[in-house]
N, CA and C of each residue as an Amber inpcrd file, in Angstrom:
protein
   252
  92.3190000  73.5970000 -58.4160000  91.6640000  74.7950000 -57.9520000
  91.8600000  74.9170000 -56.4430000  92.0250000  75.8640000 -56.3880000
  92.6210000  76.2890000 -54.5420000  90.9910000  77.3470000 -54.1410000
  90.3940000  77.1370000 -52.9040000  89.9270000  77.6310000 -52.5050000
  90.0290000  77.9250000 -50.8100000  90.1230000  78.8940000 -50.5100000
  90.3110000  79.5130000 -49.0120000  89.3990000  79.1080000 -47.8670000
  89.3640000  78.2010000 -47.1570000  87.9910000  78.2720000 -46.2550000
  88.7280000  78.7090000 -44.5700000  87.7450000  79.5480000 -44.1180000
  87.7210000  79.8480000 -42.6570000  87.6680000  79.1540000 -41.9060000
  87.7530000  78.7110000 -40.7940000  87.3940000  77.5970000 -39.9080000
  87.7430000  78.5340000 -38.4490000  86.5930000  78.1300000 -37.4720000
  86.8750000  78.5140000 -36.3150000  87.9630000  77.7980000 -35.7000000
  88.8630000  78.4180000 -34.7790000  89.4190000  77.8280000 -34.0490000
  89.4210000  76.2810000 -33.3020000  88.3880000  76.2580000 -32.7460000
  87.8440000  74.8120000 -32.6980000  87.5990000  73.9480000 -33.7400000
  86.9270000  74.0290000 -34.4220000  87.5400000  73.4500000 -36.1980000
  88.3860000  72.8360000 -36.6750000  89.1600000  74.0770000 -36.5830000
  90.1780000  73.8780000 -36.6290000  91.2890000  72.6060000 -36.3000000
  91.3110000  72.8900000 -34.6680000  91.7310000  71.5710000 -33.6260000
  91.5880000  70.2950000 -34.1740000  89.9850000  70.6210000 -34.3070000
  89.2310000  68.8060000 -34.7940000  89.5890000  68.2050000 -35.9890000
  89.7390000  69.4080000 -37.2070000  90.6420000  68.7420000 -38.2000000
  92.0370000  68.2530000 -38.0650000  92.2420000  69.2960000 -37.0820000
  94.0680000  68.8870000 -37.6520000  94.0830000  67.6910000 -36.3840000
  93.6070000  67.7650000 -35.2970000  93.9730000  66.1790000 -34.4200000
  93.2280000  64.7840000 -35.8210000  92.2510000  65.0620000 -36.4630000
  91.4650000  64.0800000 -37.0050000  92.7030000  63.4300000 -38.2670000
  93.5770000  64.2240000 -38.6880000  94.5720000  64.3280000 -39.4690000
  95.3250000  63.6600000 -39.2770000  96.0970000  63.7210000 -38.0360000
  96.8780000  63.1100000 -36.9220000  96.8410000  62.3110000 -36.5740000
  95.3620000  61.5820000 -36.3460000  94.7520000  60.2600000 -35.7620000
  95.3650000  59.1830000 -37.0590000  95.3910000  59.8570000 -38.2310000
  94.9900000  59.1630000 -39.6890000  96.2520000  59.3530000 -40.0560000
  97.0440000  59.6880000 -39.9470000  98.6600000  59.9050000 -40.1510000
  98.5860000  61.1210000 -41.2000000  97.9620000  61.4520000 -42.0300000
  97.4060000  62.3690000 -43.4310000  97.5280000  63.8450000 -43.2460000
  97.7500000  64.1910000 -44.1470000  98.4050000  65.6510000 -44.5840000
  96.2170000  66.5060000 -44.1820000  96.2600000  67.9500000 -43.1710000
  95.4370000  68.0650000 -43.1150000  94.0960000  68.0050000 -44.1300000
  94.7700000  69.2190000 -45.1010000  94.4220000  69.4850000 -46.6840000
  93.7770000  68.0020000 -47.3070000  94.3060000  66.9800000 -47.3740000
  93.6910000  65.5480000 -47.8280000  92.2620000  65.6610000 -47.0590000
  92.8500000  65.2620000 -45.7240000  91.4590000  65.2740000 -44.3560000
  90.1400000  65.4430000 -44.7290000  90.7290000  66.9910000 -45.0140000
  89.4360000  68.0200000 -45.1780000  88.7870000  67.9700000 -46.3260000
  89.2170000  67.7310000 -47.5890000  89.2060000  67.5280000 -49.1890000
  88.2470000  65.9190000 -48.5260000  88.6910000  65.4550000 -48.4990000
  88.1490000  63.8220000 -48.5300000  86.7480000  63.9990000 -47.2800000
  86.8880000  64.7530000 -46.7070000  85.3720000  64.9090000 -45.2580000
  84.4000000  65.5240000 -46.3870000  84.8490000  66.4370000 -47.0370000
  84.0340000  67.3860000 -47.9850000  83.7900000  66.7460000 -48.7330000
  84.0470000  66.0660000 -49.7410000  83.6550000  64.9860000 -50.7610000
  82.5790000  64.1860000 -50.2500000  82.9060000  63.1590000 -49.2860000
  82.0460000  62.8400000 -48.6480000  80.8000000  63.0870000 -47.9900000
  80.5170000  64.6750000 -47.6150000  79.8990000  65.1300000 -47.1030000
  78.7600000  65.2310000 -48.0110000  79.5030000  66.2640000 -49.5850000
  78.6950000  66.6390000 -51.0520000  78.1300000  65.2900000 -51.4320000
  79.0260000  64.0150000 -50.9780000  78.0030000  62.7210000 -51.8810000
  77.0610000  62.3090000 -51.0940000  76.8790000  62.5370000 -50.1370000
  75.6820000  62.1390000 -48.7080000  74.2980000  63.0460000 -49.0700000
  74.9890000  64.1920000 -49.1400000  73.9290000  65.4620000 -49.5510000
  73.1180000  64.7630000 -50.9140000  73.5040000  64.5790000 -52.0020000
  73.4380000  64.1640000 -52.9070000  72.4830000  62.7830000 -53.2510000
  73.2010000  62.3340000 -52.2310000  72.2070000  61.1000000 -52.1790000
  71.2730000  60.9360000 -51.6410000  70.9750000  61.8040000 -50.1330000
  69.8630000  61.8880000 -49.7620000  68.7780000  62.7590000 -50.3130000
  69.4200000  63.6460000 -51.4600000  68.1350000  64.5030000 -51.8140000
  67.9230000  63.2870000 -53.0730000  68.2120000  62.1570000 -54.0350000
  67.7790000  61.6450000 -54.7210000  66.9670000  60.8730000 -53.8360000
  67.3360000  60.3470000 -52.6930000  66.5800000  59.4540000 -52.1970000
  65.1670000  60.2010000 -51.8980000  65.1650000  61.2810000 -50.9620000
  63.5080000  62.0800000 -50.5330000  63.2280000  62.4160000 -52.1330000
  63.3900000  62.7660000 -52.9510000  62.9550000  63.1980000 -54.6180000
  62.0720000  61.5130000 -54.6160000  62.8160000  60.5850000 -54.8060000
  62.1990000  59.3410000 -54.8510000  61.2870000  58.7110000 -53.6990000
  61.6650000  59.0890000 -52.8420000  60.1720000  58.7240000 -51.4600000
  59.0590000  59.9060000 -51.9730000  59.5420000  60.9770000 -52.6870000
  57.9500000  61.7400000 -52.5850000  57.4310000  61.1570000 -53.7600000
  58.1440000  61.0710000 -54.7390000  57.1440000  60.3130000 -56.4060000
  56.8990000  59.2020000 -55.5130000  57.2150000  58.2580000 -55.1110000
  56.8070000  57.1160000 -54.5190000  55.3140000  57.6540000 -54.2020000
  55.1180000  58.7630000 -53.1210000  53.9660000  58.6030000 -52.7690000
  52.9040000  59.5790000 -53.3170000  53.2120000  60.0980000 -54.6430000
  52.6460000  60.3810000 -55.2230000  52.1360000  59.5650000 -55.8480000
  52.9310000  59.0930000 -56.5300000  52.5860000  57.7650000 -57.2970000
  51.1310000  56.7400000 -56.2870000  51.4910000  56.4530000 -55.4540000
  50.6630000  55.9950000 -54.7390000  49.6520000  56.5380000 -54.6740000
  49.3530000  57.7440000 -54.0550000  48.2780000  58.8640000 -53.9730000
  47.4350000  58.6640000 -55.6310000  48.0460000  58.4300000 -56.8430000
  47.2510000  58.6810000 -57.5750000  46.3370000  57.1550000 -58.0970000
  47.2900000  56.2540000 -57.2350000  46.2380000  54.8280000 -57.5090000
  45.2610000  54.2290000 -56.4670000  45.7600000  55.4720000 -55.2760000
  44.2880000  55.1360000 -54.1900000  45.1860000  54.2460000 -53.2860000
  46.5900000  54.2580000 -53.3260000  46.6260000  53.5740000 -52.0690000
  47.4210000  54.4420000 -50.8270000  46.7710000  55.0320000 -50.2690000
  46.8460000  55.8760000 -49.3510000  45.7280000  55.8790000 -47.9260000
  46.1270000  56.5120000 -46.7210000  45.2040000  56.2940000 -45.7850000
  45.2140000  57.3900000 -45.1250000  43.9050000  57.7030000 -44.2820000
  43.4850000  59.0860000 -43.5970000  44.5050000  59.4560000 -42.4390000
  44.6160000  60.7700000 -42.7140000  45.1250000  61.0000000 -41.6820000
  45.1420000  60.4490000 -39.5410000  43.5690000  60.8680000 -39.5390000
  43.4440000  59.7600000 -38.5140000  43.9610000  58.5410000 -38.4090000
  44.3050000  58.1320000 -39.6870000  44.7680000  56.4150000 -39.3960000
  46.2010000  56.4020000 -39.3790000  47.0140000  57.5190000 -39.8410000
  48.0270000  57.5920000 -39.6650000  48.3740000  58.2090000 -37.8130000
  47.6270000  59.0930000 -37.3820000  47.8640000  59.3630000 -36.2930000
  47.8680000  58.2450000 -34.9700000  46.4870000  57.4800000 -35.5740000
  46.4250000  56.1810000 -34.7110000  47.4910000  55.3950000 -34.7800000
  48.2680000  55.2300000 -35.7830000  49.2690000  53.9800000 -36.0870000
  50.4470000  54.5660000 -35.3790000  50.8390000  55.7200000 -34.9690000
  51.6520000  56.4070000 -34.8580000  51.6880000  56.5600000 -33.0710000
  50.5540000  56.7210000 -32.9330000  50.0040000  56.7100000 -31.5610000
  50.4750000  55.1440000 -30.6870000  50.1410000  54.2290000 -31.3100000
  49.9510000  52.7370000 -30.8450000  51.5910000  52.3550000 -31.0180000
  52.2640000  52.9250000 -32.5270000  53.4070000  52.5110000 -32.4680000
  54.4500000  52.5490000 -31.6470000  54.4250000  54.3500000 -30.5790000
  55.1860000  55.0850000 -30.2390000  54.4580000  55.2360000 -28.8990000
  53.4280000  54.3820000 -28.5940000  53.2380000  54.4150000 -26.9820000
  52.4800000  56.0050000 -26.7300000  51.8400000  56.8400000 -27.5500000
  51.4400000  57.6510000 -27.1340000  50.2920000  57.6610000 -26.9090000
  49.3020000  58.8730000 -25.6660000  48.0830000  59.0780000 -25.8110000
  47.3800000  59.9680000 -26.3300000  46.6200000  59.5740000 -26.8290000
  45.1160000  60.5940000 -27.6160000  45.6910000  61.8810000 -26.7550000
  45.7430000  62.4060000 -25.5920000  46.0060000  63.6850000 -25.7670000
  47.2750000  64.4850000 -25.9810000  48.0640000  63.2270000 -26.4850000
  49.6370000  64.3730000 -26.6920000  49.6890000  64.5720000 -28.0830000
């Protein structure tokens, strides 16, 4: 399947030097950045899907903590003060 994509000028450049760097036909380059790109996507939405049941899951057996205590931990962790 052939599909057409646009690329700005600058884009452009960055593929075809990135091509160049790699000895590789552009078309590969770009095919193989894109693949890569779709399995990253992919994996990070299974991963947040699974951090939120995680804390759902949690939430429904009570092990969870107040907001205040999250702000404090957050506060102490990251060097901040009560008024920022």
């Amino acid at each position: 399947m052939s599909i057409v994509v646009t690329l700005s000028p600058e884009l452009e450049a960055l593929l075809r030097d990135k091509a160049a760097q790699q000895g590789q036909d552009v078309s590969l380059v770009a095919s193989e950045m894109l693949a890569n790109v779709l399995e990253w996507e992919e994996q990070d939405s299974v991963e947040a899907i699974e951090g939120i049941q995680k804390g759902l899951d949690d939430f429904k057996v009570g092990r969870f903590r107040s907001f205040q205590e999250f702000t404090e931990e957050q506060s102490h962790k990251h060097s901040l003060s009560a008024d920022a």
